[in-house]
N, C-alpha and C positions, 0 to 999 in steps of 0.2 A: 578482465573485469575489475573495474574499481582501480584499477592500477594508478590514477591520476592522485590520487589521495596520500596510497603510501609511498607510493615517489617521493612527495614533498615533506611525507611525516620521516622520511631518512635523514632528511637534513636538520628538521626542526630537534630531533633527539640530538643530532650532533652537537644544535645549539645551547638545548639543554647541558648537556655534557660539560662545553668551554664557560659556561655561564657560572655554572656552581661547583665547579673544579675546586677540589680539597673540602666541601662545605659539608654541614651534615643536616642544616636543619634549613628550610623552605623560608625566606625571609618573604615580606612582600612586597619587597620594591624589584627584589630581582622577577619574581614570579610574574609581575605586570608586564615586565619586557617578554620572557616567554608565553603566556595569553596574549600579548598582540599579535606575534607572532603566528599562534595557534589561529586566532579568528580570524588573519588573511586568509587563512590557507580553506578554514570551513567554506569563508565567504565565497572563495575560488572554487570552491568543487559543491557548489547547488546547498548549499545548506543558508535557509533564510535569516537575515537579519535578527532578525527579536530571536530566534532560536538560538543564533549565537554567542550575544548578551545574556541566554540564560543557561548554554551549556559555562560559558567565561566563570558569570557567578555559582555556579555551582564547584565548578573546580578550584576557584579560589577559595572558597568556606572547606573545601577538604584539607587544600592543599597547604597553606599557610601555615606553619609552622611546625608541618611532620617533619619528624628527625628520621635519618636514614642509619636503618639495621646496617652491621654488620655484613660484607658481602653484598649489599644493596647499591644500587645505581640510581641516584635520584631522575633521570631520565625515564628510566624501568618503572618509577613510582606514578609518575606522571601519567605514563601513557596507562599504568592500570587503573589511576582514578579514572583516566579521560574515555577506557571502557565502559567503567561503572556508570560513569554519567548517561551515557550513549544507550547503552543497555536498560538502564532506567526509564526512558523515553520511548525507547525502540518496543519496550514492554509492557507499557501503559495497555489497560483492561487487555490484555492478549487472552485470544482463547483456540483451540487445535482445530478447526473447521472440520476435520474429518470425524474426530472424537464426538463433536455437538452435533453435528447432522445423527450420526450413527446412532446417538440418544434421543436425539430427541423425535426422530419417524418414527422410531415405535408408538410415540404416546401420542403420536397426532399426525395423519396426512393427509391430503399431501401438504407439502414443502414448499411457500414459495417463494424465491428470492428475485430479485429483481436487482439488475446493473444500469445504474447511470454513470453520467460521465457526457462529455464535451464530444463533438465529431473527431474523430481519427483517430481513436486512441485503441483500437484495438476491443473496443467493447464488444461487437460481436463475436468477433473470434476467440473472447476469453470466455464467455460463455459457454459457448460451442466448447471450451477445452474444460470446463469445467463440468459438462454436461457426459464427456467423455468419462472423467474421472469416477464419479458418481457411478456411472455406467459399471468402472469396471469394478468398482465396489459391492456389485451386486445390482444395485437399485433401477426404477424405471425411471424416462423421464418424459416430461413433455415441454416442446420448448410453446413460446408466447410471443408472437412477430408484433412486439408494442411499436414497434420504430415506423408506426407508419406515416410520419411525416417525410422522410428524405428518401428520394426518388432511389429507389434500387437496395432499400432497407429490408422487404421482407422476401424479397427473389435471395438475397445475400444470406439471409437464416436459414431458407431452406433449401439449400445448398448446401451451408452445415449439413443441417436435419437430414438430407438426403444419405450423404457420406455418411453419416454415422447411424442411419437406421431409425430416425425419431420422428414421430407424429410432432406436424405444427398448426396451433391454433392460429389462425391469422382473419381479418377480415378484410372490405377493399382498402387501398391504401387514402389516406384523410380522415380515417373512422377515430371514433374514441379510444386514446390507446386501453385509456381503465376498464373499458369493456370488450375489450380484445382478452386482455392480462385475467379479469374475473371471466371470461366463458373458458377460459385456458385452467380455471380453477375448480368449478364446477367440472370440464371434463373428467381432469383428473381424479377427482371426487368420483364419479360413478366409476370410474373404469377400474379404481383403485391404483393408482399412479404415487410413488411416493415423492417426486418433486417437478415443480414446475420453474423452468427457468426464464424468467421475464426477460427480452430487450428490450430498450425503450430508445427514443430516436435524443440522438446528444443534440445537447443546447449548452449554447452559452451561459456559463451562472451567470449573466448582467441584466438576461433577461427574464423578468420576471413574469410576465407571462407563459414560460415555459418552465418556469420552477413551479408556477400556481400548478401547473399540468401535472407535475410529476407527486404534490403533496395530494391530487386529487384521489391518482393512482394510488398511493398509498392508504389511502382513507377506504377506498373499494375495496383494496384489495386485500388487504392488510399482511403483508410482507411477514415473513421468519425473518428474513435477512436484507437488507440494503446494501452493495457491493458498489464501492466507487471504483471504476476504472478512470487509470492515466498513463502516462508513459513517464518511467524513471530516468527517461533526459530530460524531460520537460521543464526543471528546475523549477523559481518563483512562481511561474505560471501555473503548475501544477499546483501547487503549496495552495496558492490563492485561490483556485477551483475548489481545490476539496475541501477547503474550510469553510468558503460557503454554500458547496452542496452538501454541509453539514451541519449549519447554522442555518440551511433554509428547508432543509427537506428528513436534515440527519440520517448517516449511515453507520454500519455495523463496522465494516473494515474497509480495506481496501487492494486491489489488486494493482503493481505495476506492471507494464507492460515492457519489452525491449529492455529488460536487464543486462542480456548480455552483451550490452551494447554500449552498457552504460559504465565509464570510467569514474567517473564519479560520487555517487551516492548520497550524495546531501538530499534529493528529492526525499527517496525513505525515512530518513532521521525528520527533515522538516513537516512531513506530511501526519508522521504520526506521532508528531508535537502540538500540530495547529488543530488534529481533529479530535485525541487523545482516543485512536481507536486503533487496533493492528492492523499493522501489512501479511495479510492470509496468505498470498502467492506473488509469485513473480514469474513472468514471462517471458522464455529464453528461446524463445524462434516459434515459426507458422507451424509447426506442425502439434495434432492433439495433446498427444505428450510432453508438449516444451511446457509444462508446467508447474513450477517446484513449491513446494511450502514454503515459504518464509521463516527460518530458521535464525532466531537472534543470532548465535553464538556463529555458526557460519558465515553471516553478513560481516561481525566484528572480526570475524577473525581474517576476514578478506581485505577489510577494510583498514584494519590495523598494521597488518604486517608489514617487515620494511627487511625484509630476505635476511 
């Protein structure tokens, strides 16, 4: 996982290294050849354009004219601005998914969060694995067969629902999804249910009659939570999905999907640059449990390392 990254970051410190051999203080004409260097390597491994230009200038305003302590590796310095930076980004409004739910159902439920996102990305089955989680938290749930546009969308939820034991609100498929999602809220309401997990059927962000669809839903229904699924290959394309299912509809965080799959990692750094919202989970295979928090310091440290 991620391995494509620090492959390339073994060489670029070597670079560093031969570059400012004997030197102590960070000049800036030398530092410009190591940031070019640097924004190949982002650009190569999914990390978007304009994201790069702004991790570049960020580490030139640190970097520029620190002197190097005693014992110190200006290489080593480098790579711990180039966390700092990472981390900064990577952190933007963060908040513990498990901690906010766990407060905030007591003072109001149910709970309903609702997942968009683009066809194939795993959106229902993040659900369903977040549905689990929740589950084993304690809590009830009831899932919400919004996807009823794409032919094989709410036979596919409840089949989850089946496997894991969960009443599904569904109606026939071409129905309104926002009143599928609101009678799914209303159940839980009488039955005492503490969260409802919405899918809703993926679209294209280009289309904006299917974005109209999904602010409608929100306006019904009115969401705890907004959950953008994508997959953490998907690089630029992802980046440019979830900015505008967040400038068209706005979401809370976001889940990626096939992390473990993924050598790369610029999708997460760009993603939660362009939306300024966290990545809550990441998804590391088909099964319930393949589901991990999002851990800043984990991801940098996988991301960084160079053995």
């Amino acid at each position: 996982m991620l391995t494509g990254f620090s492959e390339k970051l073994r060489s670029f410190k070597e670079n560093i290294s031969s570059l400012f051999h004997g030197e102590v203080i960070i000049s800036e004409s030398k530092l410009d050849l190591v940031l070019s260097d640097l924004e190949i390597i982002l650009l190569e491994n999914d990390v978007a354009f304009e994201v790069v230009e702004e991790i570049s200038t960020r580490l030139r305003n640190k970097l520029v004219g620190k002197k190097k302590k005693i014992g110190e590796k200006l290489e080593d310095i480098v790579i711990a601005e180039l966390r700092s930076v990472l981390r900064s980004i990577l952190s933007s409004n963060w908040f513990d998914f498990d901690e906010k739910v766990c407060k905030d159902v007591n003072k109001r439920k149910p709970l309903n969060i609702i997942f968009v996102g683009v066809n194939g990305t795993g959106k229902t089955t993040t659900l369903a694995k977040v549905g689990k989680r929740l589950m084993d938290m304690g809590y009830s749930v009831v899932f919400a067969a919004g996807d009823t546009f794409r032919a094989g969308g709410i036979e596919q939820i409840e089949e989850h629902a089946r496997k894991l034991g969960v009443k599904v609100i569904k109606h026939k498929r071409g129905a309104d999804p926002a009143a599928v999602i609101y009678d799914a809220v209303k159940h839980a309401e009488s039955k005492g249910i503490d969260f409802v997990l919405a899918d809703t059927s993926g679209r294209m962000h280009t289309k904006r009659n299917l974005m109209e669809q999904l602010r409608k839903i929100k306006r019904v229904t009115k969401p705890y939570l907004t959950i953008f699924v994508d997959e953490s290959i998907a690089g630029n394309d992802a980046v440019e999905r979830a900015r505008i299912f967040e400038e068209s509809v706005g979401i809370d965080g976001t889940i990626l999907t096939k992390m473990d799959t993924d050598v790369k990692g610029g999708t997460a750094i760009s993603i939660a640059y362009a939306t300024g919202k966290p990545i809550l989970f990441v998804g590391t295979g088909q099964g319930y449990e393949d589901l991990l928090k999002f851990n800043v310091d984990w991801f940098l440290d996988n991301l960084l390392r160079t053995y």
